[in-house]
Short mmCIF file of the C-alpha atoms (twelve columns), coordinates in Angstrom:
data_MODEL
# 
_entry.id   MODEL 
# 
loop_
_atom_site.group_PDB 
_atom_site.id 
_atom_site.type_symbol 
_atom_site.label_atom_id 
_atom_site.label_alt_id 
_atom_site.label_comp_id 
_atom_site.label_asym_id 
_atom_site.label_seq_id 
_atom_site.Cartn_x 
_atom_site.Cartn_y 
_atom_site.Cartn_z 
_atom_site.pdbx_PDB_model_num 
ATOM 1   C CA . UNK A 1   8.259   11.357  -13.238 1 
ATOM 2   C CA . UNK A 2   9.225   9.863   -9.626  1 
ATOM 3   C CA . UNK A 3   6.258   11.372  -8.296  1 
ATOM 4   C CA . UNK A 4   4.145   10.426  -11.366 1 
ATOM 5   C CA . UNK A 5   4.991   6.113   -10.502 1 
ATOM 6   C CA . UNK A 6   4.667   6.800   -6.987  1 
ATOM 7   C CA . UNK A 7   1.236   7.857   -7.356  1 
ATOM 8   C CA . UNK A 8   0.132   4.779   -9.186  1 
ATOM 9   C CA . UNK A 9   2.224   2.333   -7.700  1 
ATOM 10  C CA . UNK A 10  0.797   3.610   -3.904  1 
ATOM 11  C CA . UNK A 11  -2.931  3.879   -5.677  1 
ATOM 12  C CA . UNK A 12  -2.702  0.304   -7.203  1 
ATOM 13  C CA . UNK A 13  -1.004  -0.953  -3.455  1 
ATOM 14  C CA . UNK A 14  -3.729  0.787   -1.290  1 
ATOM 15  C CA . UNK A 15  -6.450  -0.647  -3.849  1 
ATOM 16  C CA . UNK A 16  -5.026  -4.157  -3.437  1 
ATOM 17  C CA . UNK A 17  -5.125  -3.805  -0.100  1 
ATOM 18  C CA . UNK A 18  -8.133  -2.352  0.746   1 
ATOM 19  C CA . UNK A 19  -9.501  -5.193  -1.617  1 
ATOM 20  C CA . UNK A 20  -8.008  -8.481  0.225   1 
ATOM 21  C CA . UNK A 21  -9.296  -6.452  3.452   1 
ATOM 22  C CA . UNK A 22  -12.629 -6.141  2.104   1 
ATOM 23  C CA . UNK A 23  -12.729 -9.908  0.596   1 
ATOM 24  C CA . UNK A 24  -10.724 -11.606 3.857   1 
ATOM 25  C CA . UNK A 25  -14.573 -13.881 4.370   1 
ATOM 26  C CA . UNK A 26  -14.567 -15.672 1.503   1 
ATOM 27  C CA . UNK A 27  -10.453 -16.098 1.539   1 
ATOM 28  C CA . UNK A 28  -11.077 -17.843 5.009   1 
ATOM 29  C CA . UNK A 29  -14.054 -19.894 4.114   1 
ATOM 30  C CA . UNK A 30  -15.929 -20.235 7.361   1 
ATOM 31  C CA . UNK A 31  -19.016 -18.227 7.153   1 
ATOM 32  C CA . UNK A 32  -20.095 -19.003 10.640  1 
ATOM 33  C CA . UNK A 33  -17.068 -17.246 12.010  1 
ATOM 34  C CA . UNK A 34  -18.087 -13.693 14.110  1 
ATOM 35  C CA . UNK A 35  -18.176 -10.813 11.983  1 
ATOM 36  C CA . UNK A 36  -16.272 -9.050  14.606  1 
ATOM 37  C CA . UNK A 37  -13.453 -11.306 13.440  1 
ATOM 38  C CA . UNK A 38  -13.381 -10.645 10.347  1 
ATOM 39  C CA . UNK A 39  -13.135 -7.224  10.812  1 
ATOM 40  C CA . UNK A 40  -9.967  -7.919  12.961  1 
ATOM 41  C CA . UNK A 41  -8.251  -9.546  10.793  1 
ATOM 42  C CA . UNK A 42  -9.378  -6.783  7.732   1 
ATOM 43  C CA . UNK A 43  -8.710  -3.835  9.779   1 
ATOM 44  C CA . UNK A 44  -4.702  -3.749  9.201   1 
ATOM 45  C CA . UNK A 45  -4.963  -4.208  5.554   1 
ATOM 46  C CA . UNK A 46  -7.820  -1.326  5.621   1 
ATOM 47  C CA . UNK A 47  -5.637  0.781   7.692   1 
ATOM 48  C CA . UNK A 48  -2.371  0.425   5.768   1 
ATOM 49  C CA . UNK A 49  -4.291  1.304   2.737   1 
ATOM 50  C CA . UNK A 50  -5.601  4.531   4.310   1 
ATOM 51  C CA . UNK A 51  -1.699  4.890   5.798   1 
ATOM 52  C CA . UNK A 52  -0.796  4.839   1.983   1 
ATOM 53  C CA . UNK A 53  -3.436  7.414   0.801   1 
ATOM 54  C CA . UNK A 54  -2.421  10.002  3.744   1 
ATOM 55  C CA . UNK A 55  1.410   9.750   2.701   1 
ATOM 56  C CA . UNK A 56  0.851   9.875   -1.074  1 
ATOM 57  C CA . UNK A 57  -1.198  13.425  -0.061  1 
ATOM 58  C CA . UNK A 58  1.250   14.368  2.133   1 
ATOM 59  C CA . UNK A 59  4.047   13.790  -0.627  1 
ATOM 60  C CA . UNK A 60  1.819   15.743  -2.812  1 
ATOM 61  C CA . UNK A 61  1.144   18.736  -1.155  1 
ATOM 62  C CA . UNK A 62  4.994   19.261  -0.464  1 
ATOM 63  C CA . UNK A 63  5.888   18.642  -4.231  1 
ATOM 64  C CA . UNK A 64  3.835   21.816  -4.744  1 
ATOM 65  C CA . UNK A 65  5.483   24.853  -6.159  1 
ATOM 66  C CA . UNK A 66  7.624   27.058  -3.564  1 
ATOM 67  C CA . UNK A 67  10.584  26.184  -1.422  1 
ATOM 68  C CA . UNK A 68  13.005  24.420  -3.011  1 
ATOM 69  C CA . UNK A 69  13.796  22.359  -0.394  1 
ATOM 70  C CA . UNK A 70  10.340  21.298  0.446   1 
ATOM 71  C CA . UNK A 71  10.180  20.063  -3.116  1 
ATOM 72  C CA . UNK A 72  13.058  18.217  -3.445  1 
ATOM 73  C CA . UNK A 73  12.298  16.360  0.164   1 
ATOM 74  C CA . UNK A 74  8.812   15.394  -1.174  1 
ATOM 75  C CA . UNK A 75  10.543  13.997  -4.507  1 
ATOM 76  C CA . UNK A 76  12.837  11.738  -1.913  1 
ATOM 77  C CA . UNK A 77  10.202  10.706  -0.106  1 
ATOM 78  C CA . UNK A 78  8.558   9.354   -3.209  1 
ATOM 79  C CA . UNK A 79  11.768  7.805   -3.994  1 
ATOM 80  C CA . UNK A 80  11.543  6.215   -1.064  1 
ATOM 81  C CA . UNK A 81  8.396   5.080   -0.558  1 
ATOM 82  C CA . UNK A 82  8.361   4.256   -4.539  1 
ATOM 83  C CA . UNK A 83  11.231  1.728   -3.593  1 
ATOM 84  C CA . UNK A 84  9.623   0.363   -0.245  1 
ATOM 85  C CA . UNK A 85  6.484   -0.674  -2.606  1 
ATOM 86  C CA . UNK A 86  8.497   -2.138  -5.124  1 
ATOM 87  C CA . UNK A 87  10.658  -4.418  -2.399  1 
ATOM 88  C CA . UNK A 88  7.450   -5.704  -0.993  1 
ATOM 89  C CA . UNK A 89  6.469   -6.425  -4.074  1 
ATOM 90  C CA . UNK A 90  9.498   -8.383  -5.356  1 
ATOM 91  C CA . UNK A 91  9.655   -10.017 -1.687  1 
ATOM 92  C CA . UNK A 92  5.763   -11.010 -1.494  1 
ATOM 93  C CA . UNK A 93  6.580   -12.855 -4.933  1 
ATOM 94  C CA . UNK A 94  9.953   -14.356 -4.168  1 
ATOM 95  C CA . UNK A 95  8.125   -15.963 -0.865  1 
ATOM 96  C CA . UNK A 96  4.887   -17.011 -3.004  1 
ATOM 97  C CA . UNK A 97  7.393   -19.244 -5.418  1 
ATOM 98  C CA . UNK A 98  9.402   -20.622 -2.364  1 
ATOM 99  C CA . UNK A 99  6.406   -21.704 0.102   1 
ATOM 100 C CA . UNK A 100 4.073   -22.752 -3.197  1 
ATOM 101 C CA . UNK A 101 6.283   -23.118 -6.503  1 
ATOM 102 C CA . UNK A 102 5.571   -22.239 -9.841  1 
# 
């Protein structure tokens, strides 16, 4: 089940992501600005997506059937990263209502 919500939680995140990286021109407004700039400023939400697809692989592949151990690390390191999505989550909404209210 862990790995089940980690895998759509890290799917939905890296999707997000690679979205707001993809749509950072019209978020800025300023069409005249380089396009080398705007690929700047996209590239680290582009590249934490892809940071996000790697590790949810990785995860996978030592889930599979075998070692014991391997399996049981993999299931912690959904845990993990299942609880570091959900705490940027809760924190990226806690600062939206402070800086712009409800």
């Amino acid at each position: 089940m862990t790995l089940i919500l980690d895998a759509l939680c890290t799917l939905v995140t890296a999707t997000a992501l690679a979205g707001i990286g993809a749509l950072i021109p019209a978020f800025e407004e300023d069409y005249d600005m380089p396009a080398g700039r705007h690929l700047a400023e996209a590239a680290p939400l582009l590249t934490a997506s892809a940071l996000l697809i790697v590790s949810l692989v990785v995860t996978t592949l030592m889930v599979r059937p075998g070692r014991e151990h391997r399996r049981r690390a993999g299931l912690v390191t959904a845990a993990v990263r299942l609880g570091v999505l959900g705490a940027g989550a809760v924190a990226f909404i806690v600062y939206g209502t402070l800086t712009y209210g409800v």
